[in-house]
TILUMMAR-928516 format. One record per residue (C-alpha): residue in one letter; chain; x, y, z. Coordinates in nm, 3 decimals. Layout:
REM TILUMMAR-928516
NODE   dose   kefi      east     north        up
NODE      A      A         X         Y         Z
...
//
This chain:
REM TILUMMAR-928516
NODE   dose   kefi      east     north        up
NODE      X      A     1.861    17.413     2.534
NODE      X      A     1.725    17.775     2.479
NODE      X      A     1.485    17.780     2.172
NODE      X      A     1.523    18.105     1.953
NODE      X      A     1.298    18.404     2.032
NODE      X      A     1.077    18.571     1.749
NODE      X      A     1.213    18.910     1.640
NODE      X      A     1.013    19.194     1.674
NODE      X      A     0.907    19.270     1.283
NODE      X      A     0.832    18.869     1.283
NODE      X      A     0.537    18.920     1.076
NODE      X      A     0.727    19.143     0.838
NODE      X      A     1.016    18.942     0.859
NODE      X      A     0.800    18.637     0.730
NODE      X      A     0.618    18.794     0.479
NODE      X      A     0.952    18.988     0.300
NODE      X      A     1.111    18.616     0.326
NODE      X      A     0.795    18.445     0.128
NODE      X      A     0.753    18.761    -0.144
NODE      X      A     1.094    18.646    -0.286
NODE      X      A     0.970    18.300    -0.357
NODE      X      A     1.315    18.175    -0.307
NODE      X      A     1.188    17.920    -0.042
NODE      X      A     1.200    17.452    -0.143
NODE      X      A     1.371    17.617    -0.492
NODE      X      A     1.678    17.429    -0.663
NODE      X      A     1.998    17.535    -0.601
NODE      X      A     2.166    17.831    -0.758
NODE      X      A     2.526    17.887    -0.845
NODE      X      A     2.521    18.240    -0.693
NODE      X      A     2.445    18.132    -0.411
NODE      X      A     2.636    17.787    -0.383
NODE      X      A     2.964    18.029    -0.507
NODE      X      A     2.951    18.233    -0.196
NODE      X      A     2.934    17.917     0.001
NODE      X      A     3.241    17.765    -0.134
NODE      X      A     3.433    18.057    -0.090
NODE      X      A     3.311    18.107     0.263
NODE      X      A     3.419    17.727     0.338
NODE      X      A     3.691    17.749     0.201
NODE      X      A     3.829    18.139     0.361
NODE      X      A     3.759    17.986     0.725
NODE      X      A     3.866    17.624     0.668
NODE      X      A     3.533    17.495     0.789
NODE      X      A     3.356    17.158     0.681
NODE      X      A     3.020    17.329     0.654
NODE      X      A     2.899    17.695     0.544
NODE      X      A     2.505    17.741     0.461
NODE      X      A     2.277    18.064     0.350
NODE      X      A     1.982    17.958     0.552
NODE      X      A     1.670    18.131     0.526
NODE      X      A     1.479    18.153     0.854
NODE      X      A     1.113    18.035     0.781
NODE      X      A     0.777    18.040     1.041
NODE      X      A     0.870    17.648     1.184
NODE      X      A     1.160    17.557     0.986
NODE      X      A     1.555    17.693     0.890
NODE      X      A     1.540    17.601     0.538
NODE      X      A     1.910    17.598     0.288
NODE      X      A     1.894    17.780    -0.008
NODE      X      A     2.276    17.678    -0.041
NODE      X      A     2.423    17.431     0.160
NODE      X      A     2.833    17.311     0.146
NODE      X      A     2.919    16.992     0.342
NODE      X      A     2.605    16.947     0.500
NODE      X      A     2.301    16.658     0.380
NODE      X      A     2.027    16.799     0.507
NODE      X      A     1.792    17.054     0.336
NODE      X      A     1.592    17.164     0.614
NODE      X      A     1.584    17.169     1.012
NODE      X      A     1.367    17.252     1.247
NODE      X      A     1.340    17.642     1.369
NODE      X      A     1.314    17.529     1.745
NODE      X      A     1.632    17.383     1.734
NODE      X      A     1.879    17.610     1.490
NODE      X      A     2.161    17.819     1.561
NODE      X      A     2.038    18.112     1.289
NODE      X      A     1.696    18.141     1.455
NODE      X      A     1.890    18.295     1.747
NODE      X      A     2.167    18.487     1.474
NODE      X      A     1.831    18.683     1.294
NODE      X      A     1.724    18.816     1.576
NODE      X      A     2.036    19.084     1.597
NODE      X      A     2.211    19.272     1.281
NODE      X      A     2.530    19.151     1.421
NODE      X      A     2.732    18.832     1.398
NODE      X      A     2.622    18.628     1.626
NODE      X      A     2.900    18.355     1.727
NODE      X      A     2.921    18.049     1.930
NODE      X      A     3.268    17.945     2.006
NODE      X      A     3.176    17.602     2.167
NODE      X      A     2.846    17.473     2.208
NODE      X      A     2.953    17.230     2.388
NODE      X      A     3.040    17.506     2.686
NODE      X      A     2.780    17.721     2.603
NODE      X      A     2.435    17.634     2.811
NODE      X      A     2.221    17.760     2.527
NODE      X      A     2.339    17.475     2.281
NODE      X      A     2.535    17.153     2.491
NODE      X      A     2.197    16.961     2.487
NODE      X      A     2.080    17.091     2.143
NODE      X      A     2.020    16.789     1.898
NODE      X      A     2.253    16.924     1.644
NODE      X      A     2.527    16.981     1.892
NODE      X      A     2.489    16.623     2.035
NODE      X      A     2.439    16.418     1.726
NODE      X      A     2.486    16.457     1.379
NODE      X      A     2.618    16.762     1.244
NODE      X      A     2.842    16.742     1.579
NODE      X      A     2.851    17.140     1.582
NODE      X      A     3.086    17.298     1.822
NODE      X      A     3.167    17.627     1.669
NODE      X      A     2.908    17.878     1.496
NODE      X      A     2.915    18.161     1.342
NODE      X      A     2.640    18.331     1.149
NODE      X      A     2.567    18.692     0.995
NODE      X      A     2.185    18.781     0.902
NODE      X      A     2.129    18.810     0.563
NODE      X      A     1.824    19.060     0.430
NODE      X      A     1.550    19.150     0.227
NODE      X      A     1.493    19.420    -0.083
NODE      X      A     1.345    19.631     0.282
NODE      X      A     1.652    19.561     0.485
NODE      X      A     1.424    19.281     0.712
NODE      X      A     1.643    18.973     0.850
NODE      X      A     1.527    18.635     0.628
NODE      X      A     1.795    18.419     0.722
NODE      X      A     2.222    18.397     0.779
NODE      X      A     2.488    18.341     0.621
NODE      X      A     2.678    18.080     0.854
NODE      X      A     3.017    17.869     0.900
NODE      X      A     3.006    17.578     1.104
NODE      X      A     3.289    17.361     1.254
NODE      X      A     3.323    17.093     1.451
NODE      X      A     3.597    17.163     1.662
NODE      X      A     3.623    17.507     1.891
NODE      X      A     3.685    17.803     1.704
NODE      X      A     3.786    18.187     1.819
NODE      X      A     3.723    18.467     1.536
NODE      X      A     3.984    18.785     1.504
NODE      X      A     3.784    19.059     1.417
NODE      X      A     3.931    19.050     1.046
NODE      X      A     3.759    18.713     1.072
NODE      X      A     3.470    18.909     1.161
NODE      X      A     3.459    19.171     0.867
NODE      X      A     3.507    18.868     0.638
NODE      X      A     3.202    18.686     0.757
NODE      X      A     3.005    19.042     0.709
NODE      X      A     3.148    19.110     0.346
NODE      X      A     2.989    18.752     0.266
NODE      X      A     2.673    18.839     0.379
NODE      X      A     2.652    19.121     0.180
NODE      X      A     2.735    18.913    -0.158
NODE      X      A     2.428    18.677    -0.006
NODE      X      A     2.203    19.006     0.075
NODE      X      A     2.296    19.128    -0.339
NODE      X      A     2.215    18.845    -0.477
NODE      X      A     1.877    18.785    -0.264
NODE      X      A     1.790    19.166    -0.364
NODE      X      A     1.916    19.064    -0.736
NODE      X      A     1.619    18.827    -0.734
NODE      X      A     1.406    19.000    -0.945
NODE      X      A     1.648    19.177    -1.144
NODE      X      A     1.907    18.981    -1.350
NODE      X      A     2.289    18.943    -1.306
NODE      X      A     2.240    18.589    -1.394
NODE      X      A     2.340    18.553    -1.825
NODE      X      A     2.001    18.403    -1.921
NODE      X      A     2.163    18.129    -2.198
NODE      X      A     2.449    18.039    -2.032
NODE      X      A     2.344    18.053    -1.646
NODE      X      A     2.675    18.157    -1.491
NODE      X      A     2.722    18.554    -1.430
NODE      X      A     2.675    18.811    -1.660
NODE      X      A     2.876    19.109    -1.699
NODE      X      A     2.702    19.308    -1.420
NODE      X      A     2.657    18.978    -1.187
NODE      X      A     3.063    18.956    -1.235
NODE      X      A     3.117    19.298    -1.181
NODE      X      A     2.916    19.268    -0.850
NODE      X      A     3.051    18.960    -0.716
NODE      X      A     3.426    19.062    -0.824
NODE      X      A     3.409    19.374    -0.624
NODE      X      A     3.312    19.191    -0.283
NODE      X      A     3.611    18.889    -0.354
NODE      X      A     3.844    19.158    -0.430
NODE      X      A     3.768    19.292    -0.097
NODE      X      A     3.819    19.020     0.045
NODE      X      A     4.153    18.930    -0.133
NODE      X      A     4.302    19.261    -0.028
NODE      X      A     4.149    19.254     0.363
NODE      X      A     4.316    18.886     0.334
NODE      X      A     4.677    18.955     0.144
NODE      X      A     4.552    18.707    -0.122
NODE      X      A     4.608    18.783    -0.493
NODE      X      A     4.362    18.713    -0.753
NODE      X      A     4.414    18.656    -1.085
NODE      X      A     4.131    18.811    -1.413
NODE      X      A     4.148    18.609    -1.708
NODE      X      A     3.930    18.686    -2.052
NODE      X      A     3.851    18.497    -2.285
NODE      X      A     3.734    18.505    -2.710
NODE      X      A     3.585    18.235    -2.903
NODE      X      A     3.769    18.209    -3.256
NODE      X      A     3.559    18.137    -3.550
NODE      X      A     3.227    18.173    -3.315
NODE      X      A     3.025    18.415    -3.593
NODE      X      A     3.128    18.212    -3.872
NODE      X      A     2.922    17.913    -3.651
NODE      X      A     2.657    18.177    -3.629
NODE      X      A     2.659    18.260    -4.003
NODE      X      A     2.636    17.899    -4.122
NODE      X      A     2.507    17.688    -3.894
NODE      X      A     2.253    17.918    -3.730
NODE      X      A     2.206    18.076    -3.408
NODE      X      A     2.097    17.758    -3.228
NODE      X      A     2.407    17.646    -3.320
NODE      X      A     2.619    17.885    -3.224
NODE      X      A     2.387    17.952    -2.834
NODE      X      A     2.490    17.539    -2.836
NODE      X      A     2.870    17.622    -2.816
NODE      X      A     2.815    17.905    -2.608
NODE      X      A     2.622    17.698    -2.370
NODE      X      A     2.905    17.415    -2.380
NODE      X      A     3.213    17.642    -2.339
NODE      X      A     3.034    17.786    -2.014
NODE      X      A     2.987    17.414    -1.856
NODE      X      A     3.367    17.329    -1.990
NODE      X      A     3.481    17.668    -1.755
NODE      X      A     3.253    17.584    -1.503
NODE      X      A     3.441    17.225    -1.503
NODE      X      A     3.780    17.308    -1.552
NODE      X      A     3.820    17.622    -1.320
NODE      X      A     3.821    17.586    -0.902
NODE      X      A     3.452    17.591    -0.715
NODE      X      A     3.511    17.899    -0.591
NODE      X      A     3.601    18.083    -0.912
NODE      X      A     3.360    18.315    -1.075
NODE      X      A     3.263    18.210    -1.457
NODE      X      A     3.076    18.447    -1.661
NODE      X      A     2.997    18.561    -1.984
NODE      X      A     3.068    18.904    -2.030
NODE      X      A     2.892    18.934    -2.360
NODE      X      A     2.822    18.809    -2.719
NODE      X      A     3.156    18.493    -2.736
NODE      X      A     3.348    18.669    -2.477
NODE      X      A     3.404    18.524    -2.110
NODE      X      A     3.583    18.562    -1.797
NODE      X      A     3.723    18.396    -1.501
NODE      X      A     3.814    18.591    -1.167
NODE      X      A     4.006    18.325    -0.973
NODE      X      A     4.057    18.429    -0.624
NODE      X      A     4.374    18.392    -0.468
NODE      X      A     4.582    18.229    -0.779
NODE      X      A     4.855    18.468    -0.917
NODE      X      A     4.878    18.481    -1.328
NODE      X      A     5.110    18.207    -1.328
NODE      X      A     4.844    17.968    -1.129
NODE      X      A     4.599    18.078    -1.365
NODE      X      A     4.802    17.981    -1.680
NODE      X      A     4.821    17.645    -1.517
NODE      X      A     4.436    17.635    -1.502
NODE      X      A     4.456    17.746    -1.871
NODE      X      A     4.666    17.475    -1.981
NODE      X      A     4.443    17.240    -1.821
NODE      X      A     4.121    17.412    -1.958
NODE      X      A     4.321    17.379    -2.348
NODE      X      A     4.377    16.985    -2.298
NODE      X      A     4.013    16.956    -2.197
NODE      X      A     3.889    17.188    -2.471
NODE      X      A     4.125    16.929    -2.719
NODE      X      A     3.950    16.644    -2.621
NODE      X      A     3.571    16.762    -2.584
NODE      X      A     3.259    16.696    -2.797
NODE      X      A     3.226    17.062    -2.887
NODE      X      A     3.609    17.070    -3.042
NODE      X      A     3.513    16.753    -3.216
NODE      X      A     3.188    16.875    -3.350
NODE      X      A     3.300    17.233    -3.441
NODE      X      A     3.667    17.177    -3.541
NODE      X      A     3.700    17.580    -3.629
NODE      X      A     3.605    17.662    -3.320
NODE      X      A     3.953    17.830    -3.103
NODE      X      A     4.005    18.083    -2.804
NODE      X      A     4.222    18.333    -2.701
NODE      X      A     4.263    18.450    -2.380
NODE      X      A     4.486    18.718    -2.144
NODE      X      A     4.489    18.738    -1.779
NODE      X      A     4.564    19.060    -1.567
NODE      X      A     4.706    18.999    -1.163
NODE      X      A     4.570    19.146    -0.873
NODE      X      A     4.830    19.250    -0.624
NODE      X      A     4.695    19.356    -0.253
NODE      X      A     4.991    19.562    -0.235
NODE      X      A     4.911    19.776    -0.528
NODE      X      A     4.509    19.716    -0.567
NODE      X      A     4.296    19.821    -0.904
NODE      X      A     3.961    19.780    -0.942
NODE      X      A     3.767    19.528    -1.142
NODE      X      A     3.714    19.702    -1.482
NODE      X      A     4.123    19.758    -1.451
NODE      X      A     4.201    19.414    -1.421
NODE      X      A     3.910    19.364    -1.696
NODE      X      A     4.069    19.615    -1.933
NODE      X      A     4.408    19.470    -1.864
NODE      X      A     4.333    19.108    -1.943
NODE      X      A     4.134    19.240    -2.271
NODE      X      A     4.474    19.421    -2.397
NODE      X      A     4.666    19.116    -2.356
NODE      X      A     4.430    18.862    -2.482
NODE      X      A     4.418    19.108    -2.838
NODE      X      A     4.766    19.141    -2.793
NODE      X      A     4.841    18.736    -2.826
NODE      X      A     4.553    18.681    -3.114
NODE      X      A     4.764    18.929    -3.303
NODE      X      A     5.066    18.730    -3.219
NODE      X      A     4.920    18.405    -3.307
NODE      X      A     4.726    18.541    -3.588
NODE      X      A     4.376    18.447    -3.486
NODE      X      A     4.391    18.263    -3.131
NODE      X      A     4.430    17.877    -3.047
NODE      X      A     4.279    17.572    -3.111
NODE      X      A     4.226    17.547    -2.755
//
C-alpha cells in the first residue's frame, strides 16, 4: 500500500482548510444535495466531500457510507489533493497502490475511485469531491467533466462559507444560493440530455397570518412549508425560498408532467398536515416552466416562466388552492 504524499503548499493547504472552521461540524444540506446528486448521476453506492485534514480525511457530507472520519495514511483523497486533476482508480484491487489498503480489503470493499479536489476562498486543495463503487468502473470523459462541474458546486459553497446563500429562517437556499446551484445542475442536465423541470410556488392568505396572528406566526408556517417541500420533493431536488411566501423547486431530470405528479403528492400531504389544520386559510399556487436540453434557457427564464403561469392559474382559480 502506498501512503499519500504531502503536497507542496501543505502548510498553506492546512491552514486555508482550518480558517473555514468547517471541520467535526453537523451536516449541511448544501453540501449533502451535491452528494445525492453525484450518487445518484454515476449510480454509485457511496459519494463523499471529504476534507483532507493533518492525520485524518474527515466527511463534511457523506452518502452511503457510516463512517465520519478515516485515517489520512490510508485514504484514496490524500493521494486525489495532491494534483488539480481527477484522480481515478478503476480497480484497486489491480492497482498496487491500493489491493492491500484496509479500505479496499475490508469494509467499504472499494474497487473503483474517483475523486476531484475541492478548494479554498485562495484556490488551495482542502479536500475532494469523490464517488466510490464497489465493483470496477471506467469513466468517459463526459463522465469526467461531470465529476469536475460537482466539484465546483462543492468549491461555491465552501467559498459561500462566510457569505450567505443559505435563507437564514427557513435553512434551505435562498434566492442567490438557488440561482447558484441551478446554474451548475442545469449544466449538468444539458451535458447529460436530462430535462429539468422549475416549479414556483405562493402561499395564499400568508399576510393575513402575518397581520393577525403576528410575525412569529407567520416565520412558523414559513418554516413548516419549507420542511413539507423538503419532504415531499426527491433528495436531490433543490428547495428554496426565493423571498417573502414565495418558493421554488428545481427538480433535475423530471419533465413538467413528473413534476405535477410531485405536486399532487405535495397537495395530499399539505391536506393532511398540522400546518393546514392549524391555519385552515392558509393555500398555494404554483406554475412550473420545463427545461429542454434541446432548446436550453437559463435559470431566471425558467424562473420567469414558472412565475407567469403560477399568476396565470391564481387568476383562474381566483386566489390559489387549498393545497
Amino acid at each position: 500500500m502506498d501512503k499519500p504524499g504531502k503536497p507542496a503548499d501543505e502548510t498553506l493547504r492546512l491552514r486555508t482548510l482550518h480558517s473555514l472552521r468547517v471541520l467535526d461540524t453537523e451536516p449541511e444540506e448544501r453540501f449533502d444535495r451535491i452528494t445525492r446528486l453525484a450518487r445518484k448521476l454515476f449510480d454509485v453506492p457511496i459519494a463523499l466531500v471529504s476534507l483532507v485534514d493533518a492525520d485524518r480525511q474527515w466527511f463534511k457530507s457523506r452518502q452511503g457510507l457510516d463512517a465520519a472520519q478515516t485515517s489520512r495514511e490510508i485514504s484514496f483523497c490524500g493521494h486525489a489533493v495532491l494534483e488539480d486533476h481527477p484522480f481515478v482508480v478503476p480497480d484497486a484491487r489491480e492497482d498496487r497502490r491500493f489491493a492491500d489498503n484496509p479500505l479496499v480489503v475490508d469494509d467499504p470493499s472499494i474497487r473503483f475511485y474517483a475523486g476531484h479536489p475541492v478548494h479554498g476562498p485562495n484556490g488551495a486543495r482542502i479536500g475532494t469531491l469523490c464517488v466510490i463503487d464497489r465493483k470496477p468502473r471506467q469513466l468517459s470523459s463526459e463522465d469526467l467533466a461531470t465529476l469536475v462541474d460537482l466539484a465546483s458546486m462543492v468549491d461555491r459553497e465552501l467559498n459561500l462559507l462566510t457569505r450567505s446563500s443559505t435563507d437564514e429562517l427557513t435553512q434551505i437556499a435562498n434566492r442567490r444560493g438557488f440561482s447558484q446551484i441551478a446554474s451548475h445542475v442545469l449544466a449538468l442536465c444539458l451535458r447529460s440530455g436530462h430535462p429539468a423541470s422549475v416549479i414556483v410556488l405562493d402561499l395564499n392568505g400568508f399576510k393575513r397570518i402575518n397581520d393577525t396572528q403576528g410575525h412569529e406566526a407567520g416565520d412558523e408556517v414559513l418554516r413548516q412549508f419549507a420542511r413539507l417541500l423538503i419532504k415531499q420533493f426527491r433528495d436531490a431536488d433543490v428547495v428554496a425560498r426565493l423571498g417573502g411566501d414565495e418558493f421554488c423547486v428545481l427538480a433535475s431530470a423530471s419533465t413538467p408532467a413528473q413534476a405535477g405528479i410531485a405536486l399532487a403528492r405535495l397537495q395530499r400531504a399539505f391536506v393532511a398536515s398540522e400546518l393546514a389544520v392549524s391555519q385552515p386559510d392558509l393555500g398555494w399556487s404554483c406554475g412550473i416552466s420545463g427545461f429542454d436540453p434541446a432548446a436550453p434557457v437559463d435559470v431566471d427564464t425558467l424562473l420567469r416562466e414558472a412565475d407567469r403561469e403560477m399568476y396565470a392559474r391564481k387568476s383562474a382559480s381566483g386566489g390559489g388552492t387549498r393545497g
